[in-house]
C-alpha positions as CSV (number, residue, x, y, z in Angstrom):
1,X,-66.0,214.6,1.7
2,X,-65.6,211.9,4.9
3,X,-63.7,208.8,3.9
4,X,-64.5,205.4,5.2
5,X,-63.1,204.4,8.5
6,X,-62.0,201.1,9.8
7,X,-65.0,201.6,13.0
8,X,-63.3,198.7,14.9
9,X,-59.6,199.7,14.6
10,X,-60.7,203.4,15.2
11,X,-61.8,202.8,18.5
12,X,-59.1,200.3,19.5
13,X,-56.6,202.6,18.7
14,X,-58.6,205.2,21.0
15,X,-59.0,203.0,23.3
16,X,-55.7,202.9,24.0
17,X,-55.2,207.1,24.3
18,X,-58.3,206.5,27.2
19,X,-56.2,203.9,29.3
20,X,-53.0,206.3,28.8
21,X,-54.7,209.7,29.3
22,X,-57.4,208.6,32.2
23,X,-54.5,207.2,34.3
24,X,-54.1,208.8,37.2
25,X,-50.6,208.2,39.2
26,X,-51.2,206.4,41.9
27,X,-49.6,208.3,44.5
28,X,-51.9,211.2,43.8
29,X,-54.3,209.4,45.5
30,X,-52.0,209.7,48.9
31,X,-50.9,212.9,48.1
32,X,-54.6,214.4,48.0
33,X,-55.7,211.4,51.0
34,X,-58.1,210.3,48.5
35,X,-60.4,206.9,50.1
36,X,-60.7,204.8,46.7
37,X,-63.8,203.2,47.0
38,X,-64.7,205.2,50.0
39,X,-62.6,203.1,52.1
40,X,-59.4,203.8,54.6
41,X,-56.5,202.0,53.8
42,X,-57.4,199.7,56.6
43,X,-60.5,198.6,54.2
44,X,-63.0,200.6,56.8
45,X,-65.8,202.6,55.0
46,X,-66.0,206.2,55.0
47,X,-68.6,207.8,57.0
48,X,-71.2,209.4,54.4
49,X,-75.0,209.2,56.3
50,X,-76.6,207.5,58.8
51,X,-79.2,205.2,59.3
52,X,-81.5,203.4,61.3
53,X,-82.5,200.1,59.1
54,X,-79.4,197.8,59.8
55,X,-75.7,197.1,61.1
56,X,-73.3,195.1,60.2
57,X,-70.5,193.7,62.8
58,X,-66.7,192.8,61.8
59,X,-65.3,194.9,64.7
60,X,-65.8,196.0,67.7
61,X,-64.3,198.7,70.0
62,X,-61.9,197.2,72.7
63,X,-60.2,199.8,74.8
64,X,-60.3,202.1,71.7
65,X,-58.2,199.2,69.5
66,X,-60.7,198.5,66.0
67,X,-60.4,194.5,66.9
68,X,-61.8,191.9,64.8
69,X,-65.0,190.4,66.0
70,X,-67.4,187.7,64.6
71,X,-69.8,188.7,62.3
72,X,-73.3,190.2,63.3
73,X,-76.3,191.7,61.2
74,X,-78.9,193.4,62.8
75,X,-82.5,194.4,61.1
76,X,-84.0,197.5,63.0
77,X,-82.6,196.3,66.3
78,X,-83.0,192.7,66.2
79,X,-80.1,189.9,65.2
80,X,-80.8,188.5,62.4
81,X,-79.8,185.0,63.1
82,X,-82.0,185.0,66.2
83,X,-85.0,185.7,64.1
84,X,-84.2,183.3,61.9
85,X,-84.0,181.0,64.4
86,X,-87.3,182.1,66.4
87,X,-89.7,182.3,63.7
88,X,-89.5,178.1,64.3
89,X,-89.6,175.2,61.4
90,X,-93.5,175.7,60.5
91,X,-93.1,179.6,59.6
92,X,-91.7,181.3,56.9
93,X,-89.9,184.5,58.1
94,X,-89.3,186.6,54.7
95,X,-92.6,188.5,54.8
96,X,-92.2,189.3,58.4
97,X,-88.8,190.2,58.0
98,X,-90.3,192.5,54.9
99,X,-92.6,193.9,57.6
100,X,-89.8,195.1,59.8
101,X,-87.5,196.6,57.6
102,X,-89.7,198.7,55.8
103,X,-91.9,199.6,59.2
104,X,-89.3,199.3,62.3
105,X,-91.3,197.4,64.1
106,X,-92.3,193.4,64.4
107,X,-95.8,192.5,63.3
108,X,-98.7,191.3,65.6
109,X,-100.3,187.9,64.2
110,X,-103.0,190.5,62.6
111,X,-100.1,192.8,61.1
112,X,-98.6,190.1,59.6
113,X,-101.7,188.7,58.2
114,X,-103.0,192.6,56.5
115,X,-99.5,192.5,55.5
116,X,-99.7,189.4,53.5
117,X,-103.1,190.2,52.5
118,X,-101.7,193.2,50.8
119,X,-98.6,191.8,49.2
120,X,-101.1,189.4,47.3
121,X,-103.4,191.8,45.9
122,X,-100.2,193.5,44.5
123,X,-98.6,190.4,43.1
124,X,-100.6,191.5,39.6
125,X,-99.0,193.0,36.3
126,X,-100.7,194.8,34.0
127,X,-103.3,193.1,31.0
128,X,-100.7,191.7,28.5
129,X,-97.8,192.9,30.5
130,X,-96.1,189.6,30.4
131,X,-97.0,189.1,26.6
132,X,-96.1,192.7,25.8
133,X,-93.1,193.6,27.5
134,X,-91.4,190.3,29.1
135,X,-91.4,188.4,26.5
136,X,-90.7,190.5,23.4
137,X,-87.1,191.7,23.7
138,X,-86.4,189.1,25.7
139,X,-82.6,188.0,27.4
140,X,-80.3,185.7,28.9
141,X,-79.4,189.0,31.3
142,X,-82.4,189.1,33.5
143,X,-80.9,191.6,35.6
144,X,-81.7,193.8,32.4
145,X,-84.9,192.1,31.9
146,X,-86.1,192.9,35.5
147,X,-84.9,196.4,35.3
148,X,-86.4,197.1,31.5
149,X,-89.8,196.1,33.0
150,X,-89.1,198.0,36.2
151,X,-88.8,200.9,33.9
152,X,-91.6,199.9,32.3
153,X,-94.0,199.8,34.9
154,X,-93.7,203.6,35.3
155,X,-95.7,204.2,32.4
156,X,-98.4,202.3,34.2
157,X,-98.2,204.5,37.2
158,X,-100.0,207.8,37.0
159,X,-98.6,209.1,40.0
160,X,-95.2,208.2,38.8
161,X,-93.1,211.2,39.7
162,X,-94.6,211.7,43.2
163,X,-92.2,211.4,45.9
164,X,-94.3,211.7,48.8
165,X,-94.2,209.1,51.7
166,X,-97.5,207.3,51.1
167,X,-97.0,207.2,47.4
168,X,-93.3,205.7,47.5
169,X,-94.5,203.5,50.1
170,X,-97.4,202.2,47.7
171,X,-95.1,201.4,45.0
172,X,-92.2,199.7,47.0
173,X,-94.8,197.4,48.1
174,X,-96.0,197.2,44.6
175,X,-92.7,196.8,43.2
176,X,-91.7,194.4,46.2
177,X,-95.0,192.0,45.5
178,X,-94.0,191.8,41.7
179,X,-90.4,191.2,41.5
180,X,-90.2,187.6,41.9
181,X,-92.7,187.6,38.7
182,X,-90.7,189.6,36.8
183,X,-87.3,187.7,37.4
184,X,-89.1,184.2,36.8
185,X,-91.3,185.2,33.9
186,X,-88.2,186.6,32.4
187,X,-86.3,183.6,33.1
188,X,-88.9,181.3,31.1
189,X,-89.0,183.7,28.4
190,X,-85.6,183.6,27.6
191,X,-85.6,179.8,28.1
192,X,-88.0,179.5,25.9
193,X,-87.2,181.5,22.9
194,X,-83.0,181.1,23.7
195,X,-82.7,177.5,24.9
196,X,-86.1,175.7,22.8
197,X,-87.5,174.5,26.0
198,X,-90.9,174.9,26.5
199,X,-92.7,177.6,28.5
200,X,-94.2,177.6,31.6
201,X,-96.3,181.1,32.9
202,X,-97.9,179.9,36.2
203,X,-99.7,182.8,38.4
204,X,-98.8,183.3,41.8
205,X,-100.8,181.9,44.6
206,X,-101.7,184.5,47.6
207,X,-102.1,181.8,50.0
208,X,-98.5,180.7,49.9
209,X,-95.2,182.3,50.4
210,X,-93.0,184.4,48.6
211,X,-90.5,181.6,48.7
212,X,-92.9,178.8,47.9
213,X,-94.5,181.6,44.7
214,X,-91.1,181.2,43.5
215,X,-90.5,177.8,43.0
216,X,-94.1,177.4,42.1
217,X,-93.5,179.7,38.8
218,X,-90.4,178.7,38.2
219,X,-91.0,175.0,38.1
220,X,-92.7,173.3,35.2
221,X,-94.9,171.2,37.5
222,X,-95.1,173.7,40.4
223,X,-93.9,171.5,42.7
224,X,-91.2,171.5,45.8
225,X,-90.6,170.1,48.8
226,X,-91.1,172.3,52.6
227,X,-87.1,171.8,52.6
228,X,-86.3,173.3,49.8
229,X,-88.9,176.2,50.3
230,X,-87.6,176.8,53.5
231,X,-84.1,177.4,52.8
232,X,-85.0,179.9,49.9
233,X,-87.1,181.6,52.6
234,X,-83.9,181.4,54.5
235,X,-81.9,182.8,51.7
236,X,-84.4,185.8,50.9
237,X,-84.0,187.2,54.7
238,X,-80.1,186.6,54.5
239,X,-80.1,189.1,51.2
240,X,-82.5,191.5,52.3
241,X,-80.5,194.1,53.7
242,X,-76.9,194.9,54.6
243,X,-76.1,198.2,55.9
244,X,-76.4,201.5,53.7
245,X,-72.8,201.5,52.2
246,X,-72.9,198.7,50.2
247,X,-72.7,199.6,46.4
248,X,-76.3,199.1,45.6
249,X,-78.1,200.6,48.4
250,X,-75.4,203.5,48.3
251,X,-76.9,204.1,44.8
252,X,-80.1,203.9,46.1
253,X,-79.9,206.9,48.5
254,X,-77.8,208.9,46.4
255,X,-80.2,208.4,43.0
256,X,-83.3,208.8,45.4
257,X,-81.7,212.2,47.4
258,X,-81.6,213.5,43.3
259,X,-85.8,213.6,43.6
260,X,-86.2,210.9,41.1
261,X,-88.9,208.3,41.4
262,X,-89.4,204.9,42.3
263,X,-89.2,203.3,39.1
264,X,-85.8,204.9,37.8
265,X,-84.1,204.5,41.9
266,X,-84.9,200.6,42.0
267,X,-83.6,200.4,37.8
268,X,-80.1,202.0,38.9
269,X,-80.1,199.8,42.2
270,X,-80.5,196.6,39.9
271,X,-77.5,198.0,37.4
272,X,-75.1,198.1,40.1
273,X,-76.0,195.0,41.5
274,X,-75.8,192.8,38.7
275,X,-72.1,193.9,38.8
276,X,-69.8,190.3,39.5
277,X,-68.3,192.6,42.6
278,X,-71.3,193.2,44.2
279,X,-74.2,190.5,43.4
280,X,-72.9,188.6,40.9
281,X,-70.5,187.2,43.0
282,X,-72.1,183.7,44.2
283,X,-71.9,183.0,40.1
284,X,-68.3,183.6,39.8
285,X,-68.1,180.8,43.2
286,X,-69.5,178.2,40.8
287,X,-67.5,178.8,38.0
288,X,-64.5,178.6,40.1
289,X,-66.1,175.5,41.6
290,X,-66.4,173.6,38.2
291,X,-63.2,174.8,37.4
292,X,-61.3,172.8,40.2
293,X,-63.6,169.4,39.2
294,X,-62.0,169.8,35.8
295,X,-58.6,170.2,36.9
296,X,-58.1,168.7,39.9
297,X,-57.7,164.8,39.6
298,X,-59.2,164.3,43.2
299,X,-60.6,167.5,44.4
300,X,-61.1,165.7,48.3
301,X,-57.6,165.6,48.3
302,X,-56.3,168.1,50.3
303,X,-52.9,168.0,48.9
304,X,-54.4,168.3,45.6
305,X,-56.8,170.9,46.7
306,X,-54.7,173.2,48.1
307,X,-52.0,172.9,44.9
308,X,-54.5,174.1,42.7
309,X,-55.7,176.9,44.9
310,X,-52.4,178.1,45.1
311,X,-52.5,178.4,41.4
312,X,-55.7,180.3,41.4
313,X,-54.1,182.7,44.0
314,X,-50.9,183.4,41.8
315,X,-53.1,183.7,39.1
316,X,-51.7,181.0,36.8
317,X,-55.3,179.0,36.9
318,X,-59.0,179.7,36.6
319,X,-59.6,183.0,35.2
320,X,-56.2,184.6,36.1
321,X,-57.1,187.3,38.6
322,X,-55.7,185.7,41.8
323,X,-58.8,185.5,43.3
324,X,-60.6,182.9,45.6
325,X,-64.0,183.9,45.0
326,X,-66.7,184.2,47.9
327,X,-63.6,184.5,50.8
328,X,-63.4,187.7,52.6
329,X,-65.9,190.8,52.9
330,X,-65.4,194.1,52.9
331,X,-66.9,194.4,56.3
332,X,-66.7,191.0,58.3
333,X,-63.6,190.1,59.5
334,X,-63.7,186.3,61.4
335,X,-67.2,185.4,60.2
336,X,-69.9,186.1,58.1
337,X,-73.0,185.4,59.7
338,X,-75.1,184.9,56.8
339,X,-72.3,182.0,55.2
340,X,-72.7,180.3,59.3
341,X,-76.7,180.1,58.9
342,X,-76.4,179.1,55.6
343,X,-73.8,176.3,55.9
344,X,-76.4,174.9,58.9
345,X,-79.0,174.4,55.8
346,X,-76.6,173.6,52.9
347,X,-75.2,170.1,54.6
348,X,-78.7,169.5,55.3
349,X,-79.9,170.1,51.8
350,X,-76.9,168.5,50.7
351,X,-78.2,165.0,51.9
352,X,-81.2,165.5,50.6
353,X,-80.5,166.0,47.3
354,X,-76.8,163.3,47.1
355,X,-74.4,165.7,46.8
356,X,-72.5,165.4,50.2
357,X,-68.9,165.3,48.1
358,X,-69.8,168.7,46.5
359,X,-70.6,170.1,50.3
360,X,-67.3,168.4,51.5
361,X,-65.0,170.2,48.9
362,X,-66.8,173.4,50.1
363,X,-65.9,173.1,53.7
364,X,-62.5,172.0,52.6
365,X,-61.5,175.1,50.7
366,X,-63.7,177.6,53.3
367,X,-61.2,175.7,55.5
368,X,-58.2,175.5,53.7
369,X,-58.3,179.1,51.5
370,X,-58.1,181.8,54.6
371,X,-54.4,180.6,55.2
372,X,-53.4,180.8,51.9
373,X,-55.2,183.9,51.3
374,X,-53.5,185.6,54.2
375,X,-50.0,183.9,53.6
376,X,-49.9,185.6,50.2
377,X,-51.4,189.3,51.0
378,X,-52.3,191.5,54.1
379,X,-56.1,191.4,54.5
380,X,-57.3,194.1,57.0
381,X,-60.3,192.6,57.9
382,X,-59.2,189.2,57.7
383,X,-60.3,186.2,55.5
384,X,-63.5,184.2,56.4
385,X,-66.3,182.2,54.0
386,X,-69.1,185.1,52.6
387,X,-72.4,184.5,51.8
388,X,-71.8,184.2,48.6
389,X,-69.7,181.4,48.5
390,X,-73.0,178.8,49.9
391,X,-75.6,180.8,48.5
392,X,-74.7,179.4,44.7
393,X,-74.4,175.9,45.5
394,X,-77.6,176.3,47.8
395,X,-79.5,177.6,44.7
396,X,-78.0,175.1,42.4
397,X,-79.5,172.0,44.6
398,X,-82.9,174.1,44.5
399,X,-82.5,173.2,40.5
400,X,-82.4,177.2,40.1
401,X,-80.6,177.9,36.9
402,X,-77.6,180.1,37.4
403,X,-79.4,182.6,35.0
404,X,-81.5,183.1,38.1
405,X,-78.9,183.5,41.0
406,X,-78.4,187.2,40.7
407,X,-82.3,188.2,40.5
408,X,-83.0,186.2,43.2
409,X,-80.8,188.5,45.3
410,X,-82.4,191.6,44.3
411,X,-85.9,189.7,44.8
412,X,-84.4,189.9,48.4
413,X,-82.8,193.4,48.4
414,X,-85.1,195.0,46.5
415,X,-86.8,195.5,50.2
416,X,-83.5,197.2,52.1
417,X,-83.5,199.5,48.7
418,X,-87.7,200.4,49.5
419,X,-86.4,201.0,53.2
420,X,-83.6,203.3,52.4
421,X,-85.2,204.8,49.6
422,X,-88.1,206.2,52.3
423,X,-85.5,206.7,55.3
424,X,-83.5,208.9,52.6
425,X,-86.8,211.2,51.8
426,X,-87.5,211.1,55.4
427,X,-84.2,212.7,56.7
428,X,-82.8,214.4,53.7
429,X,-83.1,217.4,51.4
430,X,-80.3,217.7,49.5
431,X,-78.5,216.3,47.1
432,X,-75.5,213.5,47.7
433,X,-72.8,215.1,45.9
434,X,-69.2,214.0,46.9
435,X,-65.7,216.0,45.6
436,X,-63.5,214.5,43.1
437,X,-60.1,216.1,43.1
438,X,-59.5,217.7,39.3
439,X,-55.1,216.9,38.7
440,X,-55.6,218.1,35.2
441,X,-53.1,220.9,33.9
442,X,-54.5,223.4,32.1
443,X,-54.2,223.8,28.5
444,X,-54.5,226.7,25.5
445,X,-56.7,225.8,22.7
446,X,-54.8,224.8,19.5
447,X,-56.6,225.7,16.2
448,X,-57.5,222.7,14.3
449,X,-54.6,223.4,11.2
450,X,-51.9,223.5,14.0
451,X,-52.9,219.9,15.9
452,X,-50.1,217.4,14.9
């Protein structure tokens, strides 16, 4: 007959056997020439497909010397900061930027338009959906509320399971059209039912934006300012798309090249970018951020500044793991372009909304951190500002809640996943299955009366 067990101190105790018998020696890892994380030691990614969406620049070539460069991201072609800059102060760019990633190609004025035209008469969810679905079960994770719906939606969908170009293309859009609902909606549930406030469901309207839909639903009286609407639009096209190799869009193409659908690709693409390494980063960047006002008598102090940063590094304050959250990228190496366009809007913004001392002790630590970054470790690809560390302050003086910060990246990126996820059914046909070393030693069985 079982006895009763202590459940918590049974799986402590085990716990402990998994972080002693799942250690692997680090010099295996060298002695095999293993690339943890699929990087070199130099921090440059291993070559595992290609692709024809985007590129990211941190290097370039110089008489065949890998030498830093400043950073550049291109969508299908085209540099990203020029587009931002030539779709001009009276346009918004995010649905023509949508347009070209999944497509290849820039819109005509009538493209753009049939575009649009069919991005609104997605933006619907099914009768009760929202009642149903959203807001029973609901969470303070949105991430997992956005990817239980996701999942949900499949049962909707009687072609669910077919993989074939015109259908995956019909639900990307779909998907794509609806995500913004489901992050907001999922935001006022869980404010509703966690935080007592009171609820607001306000539907989409097709003649705006997918910047200006946000704020509409996500504001009680649905309204916002053309600055404020702008730079989200601004913020949507910077988060689109980055490359194939980053974590999420890696998982994308290896989840899609399995022969799975739609539904189940863009719910594992939303796990791994919730992660704090990947897009929950910008979060972490305002902790930190609050941290130093609580600590720091005079955070414009530079002396003081750069003291308590110091700290951070040798992990003695903040959360203890030596880091300076939102400085360096695994790519860039002087710049991140996507931190320079934002930091154009953010001072802007900034004196709109009051908060110039918050923007200067943001410039002062992008300014001051690199040195004391580099003065303490080698950094391969050298130490600039990342997107991340504007893009939570940004969404903070939009009066997003931090709840928020993450889905409103994959609101963005959930259109680099749609592209990859066709380019990978395009091109492919097998399966992406890397090797993983086994450096177990092999074992007889012993019978159950002879284990001590």
């Amino acid at each position: 007959m079982q006895k009763n067990v202590d459940t918590r101190e049974f799986i402590r105790k085990q716990s402990e056997i998994c972080s002693t018998n799942d250690l692997i020696p680090a010099e295996l890892y060298t002695q095999y020439d293993v690339k943890k994380g699929l990087r070199d030691k130099y921090g440059k990614g291993v070559l595992t497909g290609l692709t024809n969406i985007s590129r990211v620049d941190g290097f370039i070539n110089v008489d065949g010397v890998r030498t830093p460069c400043e950073g550049r991201l291109w969508y299908r072609g085209y540099d990203v900061v020029k587009m931002i800059k030539g779709r001009g102060s009276r346009r918004f760019g995010y649905e023509e930027a949508t347009y070209l990633l999944l497509f290849g190609n820039l819109p005509t004025k009538q493209q753009l338009n049939d575009f649009r035209c069919v991005l609104g008469e997605y933006r619907v969810l099914p009768v009760t959906f929202i009642r149903d679905v959203i807001m029973k079960a609901h969470s303070k994770d949105i991430m997992n509320s956005i990817t239980k719906s996701v999942l949900t939606l499949a049962a909707y969908d009687p072609n669910m399971s077919d993989c074939s170009i015109d259908n995956v293309l019909r639900q990307s859009l779909q998907l794509i059209s609806v995500f913004p609902m489901l992050a907001v909606y999922g935001y006022q549930a869980y404010s509703y039912y966690d935080c007592d406030n009171s609820m607001y469901i306000h539907r989409p309207d097709n003649n705006l934006s997918t910047a200006e839909n946000i704020l509409r639903m996500l504001r009680p009286d649905s309204k916002y300012t053309e600055l404020e609407a702008k730079v989200l639009d601004i913020a949507l096209i910077l988060h689109m798309e980055h490359g194939g190799g980053n974590n999420s869009t890696f998982t994308t193409r290896v989840v899609t090249s399995t022969g799975s659908d739609t539904y189940s690709v863009l719910a594992a693409a939303l796990s791994s970018l919730k992660g704090p390494k990947h897009g929950g980063a910008n979060i972490k960047v305002n902790e930190m951020i609050a941290d130093i006002k609580k600590n720091v008598d005079n955070p414009l102090d530079e002396e003081q500044l750069t003291d308590y940063l110091k700290k951070i590094l040798d992990k003695q304050a903040f959360d203890g793991m030596g880091l300076i959250y939102g400085m360096g990228h695994a790519v860039y190496s002087i710049s991140d372009p996507r931190a320079m366009v934002f930091k154009a809007f953010v001072k802007e913004l900034a004196q709109a909304k009051g908060r110039e001392d918050d923007f200067e002790l943001f410039s002062m630590i992008e300014r001051i951190a690199p040195g004391l970054i580099e003065e303490r470790r080698h950094a391969f690809t050298g130490v600039s500002a990342n997107v991340d560390f504007y893009s939570g302050f940004v969404y903070s003086m939009l009066g997003i809640p931090q709840e928020l910060f993450t889905p409103l990246f994959s609101i963005a990126r959930v259109v680099g996943w749609s592209a990859h996820r066709i380019e990978e059914l395009v091109n492919s046909g097998k399966i992406i299955r890397p090797a993983y070393q086994s450096v177990m030693s092999e074992r007889e069985y012993i019978s159950i009366e002879e284990r001590e």
